[in-house]
C-alpha positions in Angstrom: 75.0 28.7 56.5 76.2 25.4 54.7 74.0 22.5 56.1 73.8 19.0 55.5 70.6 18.8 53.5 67.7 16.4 53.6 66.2 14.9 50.5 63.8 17.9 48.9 60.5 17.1 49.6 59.3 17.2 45.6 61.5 14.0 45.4 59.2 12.5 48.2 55.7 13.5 47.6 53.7 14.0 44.7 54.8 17.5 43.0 52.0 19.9 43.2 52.5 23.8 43.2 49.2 24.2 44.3 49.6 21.7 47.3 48.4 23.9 49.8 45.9 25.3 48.3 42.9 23.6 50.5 45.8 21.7 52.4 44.7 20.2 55.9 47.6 21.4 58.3 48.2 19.8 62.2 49.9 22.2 64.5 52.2 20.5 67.1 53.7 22.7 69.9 57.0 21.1 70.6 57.4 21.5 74.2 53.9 20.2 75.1 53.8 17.0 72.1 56.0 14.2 73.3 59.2 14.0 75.6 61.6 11.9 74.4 64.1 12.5 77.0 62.1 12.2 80.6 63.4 16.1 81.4 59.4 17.0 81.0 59.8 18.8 77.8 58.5 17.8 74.1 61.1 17.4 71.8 61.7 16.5 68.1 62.5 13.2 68.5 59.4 12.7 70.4 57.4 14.4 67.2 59.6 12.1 65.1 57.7 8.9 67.4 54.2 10.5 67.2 54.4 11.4 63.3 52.3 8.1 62.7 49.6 9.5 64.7 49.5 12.8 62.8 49.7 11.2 59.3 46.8 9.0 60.3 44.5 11.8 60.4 45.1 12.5 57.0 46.6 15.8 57.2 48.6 17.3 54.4 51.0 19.2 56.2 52.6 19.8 60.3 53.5 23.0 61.0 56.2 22.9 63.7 56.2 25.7 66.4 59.6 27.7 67.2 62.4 24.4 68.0 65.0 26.8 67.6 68.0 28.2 69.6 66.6 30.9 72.7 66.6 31.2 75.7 63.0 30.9 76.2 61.3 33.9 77.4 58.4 33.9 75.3 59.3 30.0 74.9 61.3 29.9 71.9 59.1 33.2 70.2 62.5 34.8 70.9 64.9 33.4 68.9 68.8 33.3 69.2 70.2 31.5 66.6 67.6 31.3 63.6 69.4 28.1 62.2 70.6 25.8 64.7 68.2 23.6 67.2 67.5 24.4 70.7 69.1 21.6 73.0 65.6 21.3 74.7 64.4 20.4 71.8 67.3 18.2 70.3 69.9 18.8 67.3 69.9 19.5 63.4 70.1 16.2 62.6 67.0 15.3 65.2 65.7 18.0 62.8 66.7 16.3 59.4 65.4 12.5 60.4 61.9 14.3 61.4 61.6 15.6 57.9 62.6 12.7 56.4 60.7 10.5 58.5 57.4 13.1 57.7 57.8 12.8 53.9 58.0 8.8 53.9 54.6 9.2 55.8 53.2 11.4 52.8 53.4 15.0 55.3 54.8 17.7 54.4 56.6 20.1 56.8 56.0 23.6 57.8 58.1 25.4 60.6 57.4 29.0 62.5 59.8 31.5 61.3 59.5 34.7 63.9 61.3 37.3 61.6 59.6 40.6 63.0 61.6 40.4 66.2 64.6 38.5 68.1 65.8 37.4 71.2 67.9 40.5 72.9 70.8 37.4 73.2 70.9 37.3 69.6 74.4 37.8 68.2 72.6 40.9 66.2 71.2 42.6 68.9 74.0 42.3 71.0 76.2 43.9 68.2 73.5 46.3 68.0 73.0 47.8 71.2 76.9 48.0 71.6 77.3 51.2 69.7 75.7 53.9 67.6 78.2 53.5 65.0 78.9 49.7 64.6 78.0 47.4 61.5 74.6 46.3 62.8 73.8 49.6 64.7 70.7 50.3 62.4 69.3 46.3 62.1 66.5 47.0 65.5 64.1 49.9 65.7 66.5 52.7 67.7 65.3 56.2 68.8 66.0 59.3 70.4 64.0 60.3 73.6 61.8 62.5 73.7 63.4 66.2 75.0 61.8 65.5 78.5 63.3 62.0 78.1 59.7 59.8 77.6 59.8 57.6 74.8 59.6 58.7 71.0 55.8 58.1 70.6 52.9 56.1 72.0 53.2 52.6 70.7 52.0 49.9 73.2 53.4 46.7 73.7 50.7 43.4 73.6 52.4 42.2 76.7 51.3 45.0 78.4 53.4 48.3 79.0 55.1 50.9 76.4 56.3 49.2 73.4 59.6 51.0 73.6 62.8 50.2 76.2 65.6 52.7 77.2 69.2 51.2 77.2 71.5 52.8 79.0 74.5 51.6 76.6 72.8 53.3 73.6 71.5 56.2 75.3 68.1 55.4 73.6 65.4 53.4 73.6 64.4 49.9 71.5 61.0 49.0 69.9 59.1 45.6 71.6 56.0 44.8 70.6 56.0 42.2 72.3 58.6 41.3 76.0 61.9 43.6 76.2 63.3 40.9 75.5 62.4 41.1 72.0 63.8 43.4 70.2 62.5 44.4 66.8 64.0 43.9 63.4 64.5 46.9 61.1 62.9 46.1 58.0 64.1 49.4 56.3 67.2 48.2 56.4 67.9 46.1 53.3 70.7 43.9 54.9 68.5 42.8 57.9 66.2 41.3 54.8 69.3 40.2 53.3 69.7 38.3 56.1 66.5 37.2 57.1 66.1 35.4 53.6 69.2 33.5 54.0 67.1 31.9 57.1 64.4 31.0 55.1 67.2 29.4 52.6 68.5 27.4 55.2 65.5 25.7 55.9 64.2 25.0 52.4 67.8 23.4 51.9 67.1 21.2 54.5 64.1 19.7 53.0 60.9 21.8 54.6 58.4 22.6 52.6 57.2 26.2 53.9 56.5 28.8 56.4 53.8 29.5 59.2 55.2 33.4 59.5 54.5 34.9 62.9 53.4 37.8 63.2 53.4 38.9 59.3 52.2 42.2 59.5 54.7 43.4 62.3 57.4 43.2 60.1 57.6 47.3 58.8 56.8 50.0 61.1 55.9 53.1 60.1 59.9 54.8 59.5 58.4 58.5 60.7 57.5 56.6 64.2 54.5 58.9 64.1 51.8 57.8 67.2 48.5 55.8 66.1 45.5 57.5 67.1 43.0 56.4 69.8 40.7 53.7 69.0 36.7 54.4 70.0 35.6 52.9 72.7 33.0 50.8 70.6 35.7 49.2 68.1 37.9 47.6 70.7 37.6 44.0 71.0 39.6 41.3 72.6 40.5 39.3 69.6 44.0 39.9 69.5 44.7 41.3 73.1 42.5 40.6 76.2 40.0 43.6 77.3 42.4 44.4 80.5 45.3 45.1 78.2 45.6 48.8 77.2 46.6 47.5 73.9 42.9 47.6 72.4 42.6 51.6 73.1 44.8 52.0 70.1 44.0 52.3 66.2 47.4 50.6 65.5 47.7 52.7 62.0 51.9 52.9 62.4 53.6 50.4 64.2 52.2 47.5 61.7 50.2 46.9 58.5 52.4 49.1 56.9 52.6 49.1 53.0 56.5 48.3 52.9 55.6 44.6 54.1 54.5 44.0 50.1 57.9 44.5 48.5 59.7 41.8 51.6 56.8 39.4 51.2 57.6 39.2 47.6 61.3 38.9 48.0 60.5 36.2 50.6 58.1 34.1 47.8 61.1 34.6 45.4 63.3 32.4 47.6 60.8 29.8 48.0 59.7 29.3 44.8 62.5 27.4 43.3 61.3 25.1 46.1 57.8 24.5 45.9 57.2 25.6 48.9 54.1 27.4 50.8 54.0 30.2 53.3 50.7 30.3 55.9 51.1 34.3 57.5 49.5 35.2 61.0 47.6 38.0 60.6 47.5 40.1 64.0 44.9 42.6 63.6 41.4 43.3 65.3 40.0 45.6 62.7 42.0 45.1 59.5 42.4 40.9 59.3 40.9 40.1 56.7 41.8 42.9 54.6 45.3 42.5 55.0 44.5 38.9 54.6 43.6 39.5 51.2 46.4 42.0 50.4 48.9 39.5 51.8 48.0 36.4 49.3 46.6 38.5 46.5 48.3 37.1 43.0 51.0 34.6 42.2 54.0 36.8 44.2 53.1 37.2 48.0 51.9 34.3 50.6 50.0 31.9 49.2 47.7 31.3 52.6 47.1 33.6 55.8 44.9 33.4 58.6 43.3 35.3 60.5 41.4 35.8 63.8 37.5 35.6 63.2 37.3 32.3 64.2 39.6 33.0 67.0 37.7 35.1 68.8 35.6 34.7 72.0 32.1 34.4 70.2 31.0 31.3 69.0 30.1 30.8 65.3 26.7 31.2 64.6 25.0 30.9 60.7 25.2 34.2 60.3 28.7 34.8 61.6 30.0 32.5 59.3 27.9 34.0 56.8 29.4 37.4 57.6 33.3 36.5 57.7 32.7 34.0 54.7 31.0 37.3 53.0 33.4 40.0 54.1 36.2 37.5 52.7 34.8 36.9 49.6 34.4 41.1 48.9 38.0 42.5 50.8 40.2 39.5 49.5 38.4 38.0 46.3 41.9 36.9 45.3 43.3 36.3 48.5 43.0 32.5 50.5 42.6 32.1 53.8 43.5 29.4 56.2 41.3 28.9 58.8 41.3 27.7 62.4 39.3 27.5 65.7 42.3 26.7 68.0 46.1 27.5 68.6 48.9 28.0 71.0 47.2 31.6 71.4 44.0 31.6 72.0 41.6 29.4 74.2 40.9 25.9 73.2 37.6 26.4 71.3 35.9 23.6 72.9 36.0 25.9 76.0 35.7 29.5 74.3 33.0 28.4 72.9 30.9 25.9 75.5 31.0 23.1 72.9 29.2 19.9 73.3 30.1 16.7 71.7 27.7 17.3 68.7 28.7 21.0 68.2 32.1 20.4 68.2 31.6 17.4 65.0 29.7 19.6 63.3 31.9 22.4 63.0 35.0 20.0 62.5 32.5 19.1 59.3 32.1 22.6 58.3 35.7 23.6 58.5 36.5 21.0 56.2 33.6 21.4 53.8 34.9 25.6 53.5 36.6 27.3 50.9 40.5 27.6 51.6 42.9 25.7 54.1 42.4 24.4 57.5 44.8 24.1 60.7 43.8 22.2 63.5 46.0 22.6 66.8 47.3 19.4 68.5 44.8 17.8 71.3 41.5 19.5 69.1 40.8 16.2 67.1 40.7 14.5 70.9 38.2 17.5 71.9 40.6 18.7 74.6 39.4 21.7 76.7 41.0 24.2 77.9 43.1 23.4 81.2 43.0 25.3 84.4 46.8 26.2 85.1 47.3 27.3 89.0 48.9 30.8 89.2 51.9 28.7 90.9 52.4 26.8 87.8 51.7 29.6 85.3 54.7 29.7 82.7 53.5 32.2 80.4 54.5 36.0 80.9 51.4 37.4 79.2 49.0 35.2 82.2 51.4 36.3 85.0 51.0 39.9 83.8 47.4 40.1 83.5 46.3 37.7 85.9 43.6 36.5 87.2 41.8 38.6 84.7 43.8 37.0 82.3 45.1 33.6 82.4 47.2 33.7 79.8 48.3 31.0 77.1 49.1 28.0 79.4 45.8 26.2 79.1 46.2 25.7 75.9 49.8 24.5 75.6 49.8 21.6 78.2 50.8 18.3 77.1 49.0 15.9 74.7 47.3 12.9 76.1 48.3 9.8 74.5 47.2 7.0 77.4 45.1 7.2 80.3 48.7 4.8 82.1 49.8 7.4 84.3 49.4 11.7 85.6 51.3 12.5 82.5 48.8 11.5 80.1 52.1 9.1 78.4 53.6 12.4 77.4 57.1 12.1 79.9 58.0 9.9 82.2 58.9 12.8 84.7 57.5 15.7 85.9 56.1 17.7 82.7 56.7 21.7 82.3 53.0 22.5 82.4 50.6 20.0 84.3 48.7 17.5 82.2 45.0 18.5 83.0 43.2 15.6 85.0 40.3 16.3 82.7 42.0 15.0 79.5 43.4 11.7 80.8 39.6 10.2 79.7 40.0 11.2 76.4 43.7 10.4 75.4 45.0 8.8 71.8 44.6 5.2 73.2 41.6 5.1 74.9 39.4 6.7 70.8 41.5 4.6 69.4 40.0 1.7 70.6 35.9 3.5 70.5 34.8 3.7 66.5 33.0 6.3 67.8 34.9 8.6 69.5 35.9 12.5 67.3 39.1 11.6 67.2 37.5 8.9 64.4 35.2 11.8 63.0 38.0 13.9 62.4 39.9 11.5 60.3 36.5 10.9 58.2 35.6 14.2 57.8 39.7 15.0 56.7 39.2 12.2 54.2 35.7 13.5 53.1 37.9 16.3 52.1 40.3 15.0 50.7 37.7 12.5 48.8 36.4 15.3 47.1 38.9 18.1 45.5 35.5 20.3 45.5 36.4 21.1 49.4 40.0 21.7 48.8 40.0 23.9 45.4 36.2 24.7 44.5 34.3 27.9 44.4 31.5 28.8 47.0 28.4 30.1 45.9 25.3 31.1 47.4 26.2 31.3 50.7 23.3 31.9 53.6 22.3 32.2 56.7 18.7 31.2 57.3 18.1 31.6 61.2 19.9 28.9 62.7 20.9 27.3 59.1 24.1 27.9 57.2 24.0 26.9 53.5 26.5 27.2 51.0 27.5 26.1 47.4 31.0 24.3 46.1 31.6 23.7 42.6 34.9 22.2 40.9 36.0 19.8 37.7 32.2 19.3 37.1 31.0 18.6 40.8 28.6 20.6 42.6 28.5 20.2 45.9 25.5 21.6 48.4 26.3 22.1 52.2 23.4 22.5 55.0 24.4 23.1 58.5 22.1 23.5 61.7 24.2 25.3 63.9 21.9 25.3 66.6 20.0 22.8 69.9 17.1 23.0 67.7 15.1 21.5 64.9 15.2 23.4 61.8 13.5 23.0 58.6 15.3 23.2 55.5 15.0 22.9 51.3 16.6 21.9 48.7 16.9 23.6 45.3 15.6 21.9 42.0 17.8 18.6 40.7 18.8 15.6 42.8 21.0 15.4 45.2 22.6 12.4 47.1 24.5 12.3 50.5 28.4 12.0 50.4 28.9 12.6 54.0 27.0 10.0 56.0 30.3 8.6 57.4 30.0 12.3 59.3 26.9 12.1 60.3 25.6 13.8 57.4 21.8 13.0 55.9 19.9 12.1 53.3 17.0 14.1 53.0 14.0 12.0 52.0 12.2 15.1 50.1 12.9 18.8 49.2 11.8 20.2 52.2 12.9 18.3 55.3 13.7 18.5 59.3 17.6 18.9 60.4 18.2 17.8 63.8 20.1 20.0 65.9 23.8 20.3 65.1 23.5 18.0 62.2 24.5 18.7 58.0 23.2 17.6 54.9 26.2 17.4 52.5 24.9 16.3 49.1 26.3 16.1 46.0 24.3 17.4 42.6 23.0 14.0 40.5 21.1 15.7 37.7 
């Protein structure tokens, strides 16, 4: 795994081990950012040209999704060669002139390891599945039938189906959680670690500075392949799986979450200390996020961020929602940090999920920044892009064919960015792209906000900077946190600031109060107020961020 290496990123940027902590991180989904080439795919070299446009905003980080070698499946989820590039996407040293180019821009860079699972091209599954007795026989999840011949237990797969395939070269069948084409990893199995750290070595050698880790708590399964018990019907929810997917009926007690994940998670935070570098895990679970959330990034020797999938979900934030997650957080994870998000390659764009309006959607920009712990925004979201509507004849995405119409699937969210209004393609290719470009976001493309002061592309690079203005966002504590009806209030306090945040989240008026002391605005530029007296009026979807005088 010798590489040619790109300058370290501590040489670049300003050394800071707690760098993430608070850290403002941009998502870019490669196929769907820039093309490069005019074949209608995003590449690296397009990312490379659109890098000014992400520093711009102010972000600390970009987190990369998969670039590397597969044949595409689950679009580059299912990986074939961990350390080599994709040829859609470009080479290693398109790769190495990104990350260089990134850290003279002042942004570090994060890339999507998928280490619970492979492609079923892989080099190591194909070894695998060749014999029960070779070298890499026992590096994927292998079992015996059952005696009548079903599978070894009751493990679904979130695509849909049994989570278990029989091969006929074996004799036996394969764990999936995900397509059959992606086989899973056998954590027990000490040299499949072995090897999976020497991926994350790779990287880090080539000057990235850290991790978003799919999937994190898929890694272990349970080693007795014992069969989860039913989930009631009034626990399921959609957050992770839609309602039509079987998936939800299950309490999925063995095939993840499982307590073994500690020990690799602290083997994997070994290797990247010596580089300064920060890990952001995905945590895929409907009843048990933020939980494992907190057991995932608790002390100085696991990840040091995770998200997970409150703000994901369908419902839209109210006062007391945020209120709840912010509580639930603060009492399941008091030494864990989260990183938190509306939007992602996943889910919805929230704009859509969650019938935002201009004013709504600036507001909660506001609040995310104004939280305590790190924010991710997804490509397209500081443009307020909505989700597209993909025809089933253009539908690339497994997960929408299988459950469609019910289920549309990912693709609405992954269509290209929009950097002119100059032609159907939004500026993104000067072909045909892989997904449509959405008529709908043509109006709102880079170029055109650009050019209009007050357009949210411009509010999300004030709020960012409001943030980054004021360390109390990025590293201070929160403190009396409420939810008065419509009106979300919290405290942040750090290095002798004291910071109070008021947010109507509602199309009303509501009346708020300030505590004893004086206060002054630091977020006008944000469209935040200045109260005139102790007791004033908030118009709807509007904040007062003040900072303590006396």
């Amino acid at each position: 795994m010798n590489a040619m290496t790109s300058t370290p990123a501590s040489t670049l940027l300003d050394v800071d081990k707690d760098w993430w902590r608070g850290a403002v991180i941009y998502q870019v989904y490669p196929r769907s950012f820039q093309d490069s080439t005019g074949d209608g795919v995003g590449d690296l070299r397009g990312i490379t040209q659109r890098l000014p446009h992400i520093a711009s905003l102010g972000v600390d980080a970009v987190w990369i999704s998969p670039f590397f070698t597969s044949p595409m499946k689950d679009f580059g989820y299912d990986v074939s060669n961990y350390c080599d590039v994709d040829p859609m996407f470009g080479t290693l040293a398109d790769f190495d002139a990104l990350v260089s180019r990134a850290h003279e821009l002042g942004v570090r860079v994060m890339i999507d390891l998928v280490l619970s699972h492979t492609s079923d091209q892989h080099p190591w599954f194909v070894e695998s599945r060749a014999s029960t007795d070779n070298a890499k026989s026992d590096w994927y999840v292998w079992s015996e039938p059952n005696p009548d011949g079903t599978p070894p237990n009751n493990w679904l797969s979130i695509f849909g189906g049994s989570a278990w395939q029989w091969d006929a070269r074996r004799e036996q069948y394969f764990l999936h959680n995900f397509l059959s084409s992606q086989p899973d990893l056998n954590f027990h199995n000490m040299d499949v670690q072995d090897a999976l750290l020497d991926v994350a070595r790779f990287w880090l050698e080539r000057g990235v500075d850290g991790f978003r880790l799919d999937t994190i708590n898929f890694y272990v399964h349970d080693k007795q392949l014992r069969s989860n018990p039913p989930l009631e019907k009034h626990l399921r929810n959609s957050t992770i799986a839609p309602s039509v997917n079987p998936y939800n009926h299950q309490n999925h007690k063995y095939d993840k979450n499982q307590p073994e994940n500690l020990a690799f998670l602290r083997r994997l935070r070994a290797v990247m200390e010596p580089f300064n570098a920060a890990a952001v895990g995905e945590v895929g679970d409907a009843q048990f996020g933020l939980e494992l959330l907190g057991e995932y990034t608790a002390g100085d020797d696991l990840m040091q961020m995770c998200y997970a999938f409150e703000f994901l979900a369908n419902d839209r934030p109210t006062a007391s929602l945020v209120r709840d997650v912010l509580t639930r957080l603060d009492e399941t994870a008091p030494d864990g940090w989260a990183t938190w998000a509306f939007s992602n390659h996943d889910v919805k764009r929230h704009v859509t999920r969650w019938d935002m309006g201009d004013a709504s959607l600036r507001l909660m920009t506001t609040l995310m920044m104004c939280m305590r712990g790190s924010a991710c925004i997804y490509q397209g979201e500081e443009l307020g892009l909505g989700e597209a509507d993909v025809a089933f004849e253009d539908l690339q995405d497994p997960y929408g064919i299988e459950f469609w119409p019910e289920f549309k699937g990912r693709d609405g969210c992954r269509t290209p960015m929009v950097w002119s209004k100059s032609n159907d393609t939004g500026g993104f290719s000067d072909s045909k792209p892989w997904l449509p470009v959405s008529s709908n976001h043509l109006p709102l493309s880079v170029a055109q906000q650009e050019d209009d002061d007050t357009a949210l592309l411009h509010h999300y690079r004030r709020a960012i900077k409001l943030r980054a203005d004021h360390p109390v966002f990025a590293k201070g504590d929160m403190t009396n946190l409420t939810a008065t009806g419509d009106v979300l209030s919290f405290e942040r306090s750090f290095d002798g600031e004291n910071v109070l945040c008021i947010f109507n989240m509602s199309n009303d008026e509501n009346n708020a109060t300030l505590p004893a002391g004086e206060w002054t605005s630091i977020a006008k530029d944000v469209g935040g107020i200045e109260p005139a007296s102790a007791t004033f009026i908030l118009d709807p979807w509007t904040a007062a961020i003040l900072r303590k005088v006396s």
